[in-house]
N, C-alpha and C positions, 0 to 999 in steps of 0.2 A: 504494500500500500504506500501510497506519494505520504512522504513527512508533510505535505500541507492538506493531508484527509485524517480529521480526527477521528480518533476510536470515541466510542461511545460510553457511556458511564452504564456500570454494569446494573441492571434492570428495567433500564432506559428500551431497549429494543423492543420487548412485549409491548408496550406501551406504544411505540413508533409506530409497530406491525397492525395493532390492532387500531390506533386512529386511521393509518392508514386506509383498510379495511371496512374501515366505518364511513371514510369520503368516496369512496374514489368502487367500493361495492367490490364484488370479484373480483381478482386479480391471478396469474400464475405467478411464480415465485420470481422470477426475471421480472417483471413485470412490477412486482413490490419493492427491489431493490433500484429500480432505476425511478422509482418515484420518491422514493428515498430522500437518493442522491439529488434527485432533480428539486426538492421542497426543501434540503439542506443548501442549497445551490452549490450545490457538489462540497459541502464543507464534510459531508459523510460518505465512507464507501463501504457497501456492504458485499461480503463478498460471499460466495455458498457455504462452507464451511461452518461461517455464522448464520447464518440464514436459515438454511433448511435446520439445523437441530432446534432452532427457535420453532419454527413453524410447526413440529414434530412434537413438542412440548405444549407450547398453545391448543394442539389437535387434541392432546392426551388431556387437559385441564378442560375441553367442552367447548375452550373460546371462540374456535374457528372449528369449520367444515371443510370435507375436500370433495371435489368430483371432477371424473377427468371431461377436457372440454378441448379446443382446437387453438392452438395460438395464431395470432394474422397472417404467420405463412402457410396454417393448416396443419401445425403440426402438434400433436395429442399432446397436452399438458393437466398436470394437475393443479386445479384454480381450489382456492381456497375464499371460503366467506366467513366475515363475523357469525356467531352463531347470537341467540339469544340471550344467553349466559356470559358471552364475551362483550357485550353491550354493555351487562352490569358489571364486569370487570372491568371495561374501558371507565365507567363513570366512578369508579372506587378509584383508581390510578389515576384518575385527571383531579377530583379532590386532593389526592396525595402530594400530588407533581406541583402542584398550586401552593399547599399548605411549605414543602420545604423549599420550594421558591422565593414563596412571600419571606422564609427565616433566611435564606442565604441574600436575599435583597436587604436584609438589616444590615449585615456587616460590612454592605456596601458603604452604608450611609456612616459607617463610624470613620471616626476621624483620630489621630493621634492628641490623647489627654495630655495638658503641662503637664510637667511637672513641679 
């Protein structure tokens, strides 16, 4: 991976994969990583490796769905959808994502105390 494509804070990806999944509706796996990339404006790269074991995880926790479908050259992939269950996991994770945001935005705002 390029030193100017950051890795991701680890439990950060479920969360990517499944908004992703939530805008953008079925997708195949290529497909999620270059939308990824492309709404990071390439500041992330994902690459298989990370990817499918996420999405392999997600499938096994109910989040997501898979069914096989055709990619725009026509070639059989497996598309994955939010599931019902991954809705309420995407809205428990985006309260979360929010609440340590809003704490790490404090320490912005601190400044060096005199002494």
């Amino acid at each position: 991976m390029p030193a100017d494509k950051s890795d991701i804070l680890h439990g950060t990806l479920d969360f990517i994969v499944l908004k992703t999944l939530h805008a953008m509706g079925p997708l195949h796996g290529y497909a999620i990583a270059r939308r990824i990339e492309q709404v990071s404006a390439d500041q992330l790269a994902i690459n298989q490796g990370t990817l499918y074991p996420a999405l392999l995880k997600l499938q096994q926790h109910g989040w997501i769905s898979t069914k096989w479908g055709a990619s725009s050259t026509g070639r059989r992939v497996k598309v994955y959808s939010i599931t019902r269950r991954g809705e309420q996991q995407l809205t428990t994770e985006e309260a979360d994502w929010q609440r340590a945001a809003g704490i790490v935005a404090k320490f912005y705002k601190l400044s060096k105390e005199p002494k």
